[in-house]
TIFIVO-559043 format. One record per residue: x, y, z of N, C-alpha, C in turn. Coordinates in steps of 0.02 Angstrom, whole numbers, plus 50000, padded with zeros to 5 digits. Example, Ala and Ser with C-alpha at 12.3 -4.5 7.8 and 13.67 -1.06 7.14 Angstrom:
// TIFIVO-559043
506604971650390506154977550390506604983550390506424988850354506844994750357506455000250394
END
This chain:
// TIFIVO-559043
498405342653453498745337953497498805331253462499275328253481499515322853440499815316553484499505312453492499645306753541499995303153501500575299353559501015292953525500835289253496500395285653487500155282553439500115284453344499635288853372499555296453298500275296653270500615298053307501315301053299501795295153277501725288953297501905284153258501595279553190500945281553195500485279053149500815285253075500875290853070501215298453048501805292953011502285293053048502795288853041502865282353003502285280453011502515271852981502085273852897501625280152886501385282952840502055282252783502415287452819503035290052781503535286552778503535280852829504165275052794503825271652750503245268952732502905265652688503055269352610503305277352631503155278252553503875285552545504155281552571504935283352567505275282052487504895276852482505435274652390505055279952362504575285352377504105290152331504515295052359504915296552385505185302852419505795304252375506065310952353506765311752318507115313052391507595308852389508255311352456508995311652405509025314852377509815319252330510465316152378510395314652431510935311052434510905303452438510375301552427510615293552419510495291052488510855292352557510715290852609509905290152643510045284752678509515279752701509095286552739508575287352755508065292052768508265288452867508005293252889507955294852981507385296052993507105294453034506455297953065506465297753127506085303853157506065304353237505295304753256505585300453304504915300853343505035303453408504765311553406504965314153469504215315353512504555315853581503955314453633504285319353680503715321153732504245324753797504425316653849504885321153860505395316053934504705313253963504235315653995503975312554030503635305954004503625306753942503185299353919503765291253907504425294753910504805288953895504625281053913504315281453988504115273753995503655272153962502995278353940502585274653888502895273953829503405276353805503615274453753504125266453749504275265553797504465257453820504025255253807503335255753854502835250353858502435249853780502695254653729502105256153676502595250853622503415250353634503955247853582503575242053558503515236453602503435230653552502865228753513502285234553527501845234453499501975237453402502505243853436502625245853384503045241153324503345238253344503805234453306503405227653259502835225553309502345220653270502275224253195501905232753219501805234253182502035234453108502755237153119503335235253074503435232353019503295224053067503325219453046502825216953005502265218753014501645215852980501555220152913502045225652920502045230552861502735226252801503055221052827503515218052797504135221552825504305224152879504995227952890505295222752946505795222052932506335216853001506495223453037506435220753105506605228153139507275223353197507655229453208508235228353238508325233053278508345232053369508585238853402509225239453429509585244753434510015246853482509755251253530509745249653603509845252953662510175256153685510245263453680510785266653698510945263953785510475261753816510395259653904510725254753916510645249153850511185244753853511775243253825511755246853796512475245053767512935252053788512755258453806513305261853852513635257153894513515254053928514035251453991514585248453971514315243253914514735239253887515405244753843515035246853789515665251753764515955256553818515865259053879516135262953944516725257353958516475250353946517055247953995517515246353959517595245953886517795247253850518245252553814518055256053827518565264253771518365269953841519045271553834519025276753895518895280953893518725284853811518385291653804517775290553813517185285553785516645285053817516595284653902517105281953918517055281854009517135289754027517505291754007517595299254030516975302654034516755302253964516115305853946515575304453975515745298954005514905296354049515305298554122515955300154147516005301054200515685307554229515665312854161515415319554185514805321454229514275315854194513835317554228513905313454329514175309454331514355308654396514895312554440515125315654403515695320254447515265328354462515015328754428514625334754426514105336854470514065340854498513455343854557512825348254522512945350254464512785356254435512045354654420511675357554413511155354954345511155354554288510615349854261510915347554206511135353554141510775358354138510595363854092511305366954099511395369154167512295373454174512675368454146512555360354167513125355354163513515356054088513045357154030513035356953980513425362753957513435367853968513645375253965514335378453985514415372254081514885375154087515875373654078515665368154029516325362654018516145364753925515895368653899515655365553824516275362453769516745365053788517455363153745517575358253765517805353453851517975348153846517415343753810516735345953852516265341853836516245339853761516315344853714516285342353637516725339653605517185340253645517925335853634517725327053666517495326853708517225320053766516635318153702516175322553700515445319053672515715317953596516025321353539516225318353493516545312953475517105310153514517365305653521516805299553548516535303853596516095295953615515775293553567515345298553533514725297853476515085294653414515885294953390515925290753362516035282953352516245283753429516115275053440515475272653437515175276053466514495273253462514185270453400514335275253340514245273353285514565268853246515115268853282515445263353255515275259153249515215256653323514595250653351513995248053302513645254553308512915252553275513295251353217513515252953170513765251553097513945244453092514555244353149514725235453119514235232453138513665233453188513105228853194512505228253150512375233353122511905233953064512135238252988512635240252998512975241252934512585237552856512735231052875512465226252805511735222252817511205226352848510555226952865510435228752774509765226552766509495230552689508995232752699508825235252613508175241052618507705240152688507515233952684506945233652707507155232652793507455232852808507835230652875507605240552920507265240752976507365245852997507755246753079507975252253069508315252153126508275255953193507965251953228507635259453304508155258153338508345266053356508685267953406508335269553478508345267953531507755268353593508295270153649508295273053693508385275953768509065279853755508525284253706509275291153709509375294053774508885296453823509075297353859509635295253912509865289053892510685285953937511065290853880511045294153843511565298553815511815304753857511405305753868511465311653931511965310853977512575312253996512755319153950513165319553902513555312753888514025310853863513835311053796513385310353740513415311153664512855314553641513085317653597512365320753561512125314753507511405314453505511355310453430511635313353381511495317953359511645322953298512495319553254512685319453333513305314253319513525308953270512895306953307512805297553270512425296653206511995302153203511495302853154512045302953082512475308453097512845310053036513055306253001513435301153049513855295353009513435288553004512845288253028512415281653010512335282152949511995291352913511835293752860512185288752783512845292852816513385286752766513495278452770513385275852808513485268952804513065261952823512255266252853511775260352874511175260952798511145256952783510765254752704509875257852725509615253352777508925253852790508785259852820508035262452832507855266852871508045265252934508005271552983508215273353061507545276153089507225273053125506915278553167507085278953242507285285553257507605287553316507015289053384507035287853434506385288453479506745293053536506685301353526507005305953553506535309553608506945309353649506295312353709506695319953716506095322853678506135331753707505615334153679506025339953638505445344053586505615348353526504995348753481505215348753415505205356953409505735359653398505605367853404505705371153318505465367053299505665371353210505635365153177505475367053099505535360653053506225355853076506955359353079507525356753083507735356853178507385357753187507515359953275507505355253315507635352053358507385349053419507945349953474507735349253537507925350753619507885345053647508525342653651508665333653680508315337153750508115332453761507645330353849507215338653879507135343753810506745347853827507305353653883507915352753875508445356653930508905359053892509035356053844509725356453813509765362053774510065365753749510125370453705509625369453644509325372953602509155369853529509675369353472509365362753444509925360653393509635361353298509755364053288509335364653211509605360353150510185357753182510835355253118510495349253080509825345653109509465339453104509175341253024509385334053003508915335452912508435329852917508265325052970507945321352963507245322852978506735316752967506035319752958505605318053046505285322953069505165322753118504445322853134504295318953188503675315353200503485317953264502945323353301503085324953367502315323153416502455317853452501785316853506501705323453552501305325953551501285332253586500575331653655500225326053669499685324553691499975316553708499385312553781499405305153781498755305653734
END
């Protein structure tokens, strides 16, 4: 068992010694820090502790909120509005919700996920080495983008490390299950960190 803490302490191990790591493509390294859904508020209440941490390690840390900044790009670009409309038009649960639209939906969630990245890019795009970048309240992604999305194209164009704070579970070296419902996704090459215990 592996408490959030552990599981971020794991983490700040392996960004410390990332310039010792071979990555063949050049692209800035990802890390996840996955937890189940239920701990998300401790993982709020645990952030700014974590980020001292960061910092005292010499890293500038910079977040994007997926919680806050959806609304803004929704009111904005109408494919993200769409894509966030699903889950309000919908009666279903969440598990069918996902299943039973999958073509529009990946047509809706791709498009959204690249704005999104867009976003994060022109905002931290020209961030450096040492600059890291947390991503926090994936869960407002639901249902409208996959990370996997965003992950791809940060790969290519954000300089510093990412660590992503994903609430589900880690089902395989390459695996994880956004919010523990979702289908499993294996397509992930990034390095993964899993609290499995408080």
């Amino acid at each position: 068992m592996t408490s959030l803490n552990d599981a971020f302490t794991q983490l700040l191990e392996a960004l410390k010694m990332r310039f010792q790591t071979i990555n063949p493509t050049g692209a800035p390294q990802v890390y996840y820090l996955v937890f189940p859904p239920d701990q998300a508020l401790e993982v709020k209440q645990q952030l700014h502790k974590w980020r001292r941490r960061l910092n005292d390690q010499g890293f500038k840390t910079q977040e994007y909120s997926f919680a806050r900044q959806l609304p803004r790009l929704a009111a904005k670009n109408v494919l993200v509005n769409k894509s966030l409309g699903l889950e309000a038009k919908s009666t279903m649960p969440p598990a069918a919700k996902f299943g039973a639209s999958s073509r529009l939906l990946q047509q809706l969630t791709g498009a959204a996920g690249e704005k999104l990245a867009a976003d994060i890019i022109a905002r931290f795009g020209a961030a450096g080495d040492n600059s890291v970048l947390l991503l926090t309240d994936l869960e407002a992604l639901h249902p409208a983008v996959r990370i996997g999305t965003i992950e791809n194209q940060l790969t290519q164009a954000v300089k510093g490390p990412v660590i992503v704070f994903y609430p589900g579970q880690r089902t395989a070296k390459y695996a994880l299950k956004f919010l523990g419902f979702y289908p499993e996704d294996g397509n992930y090459r990034s390095t993964h960190f899993e609290a499995t215990a408080q």
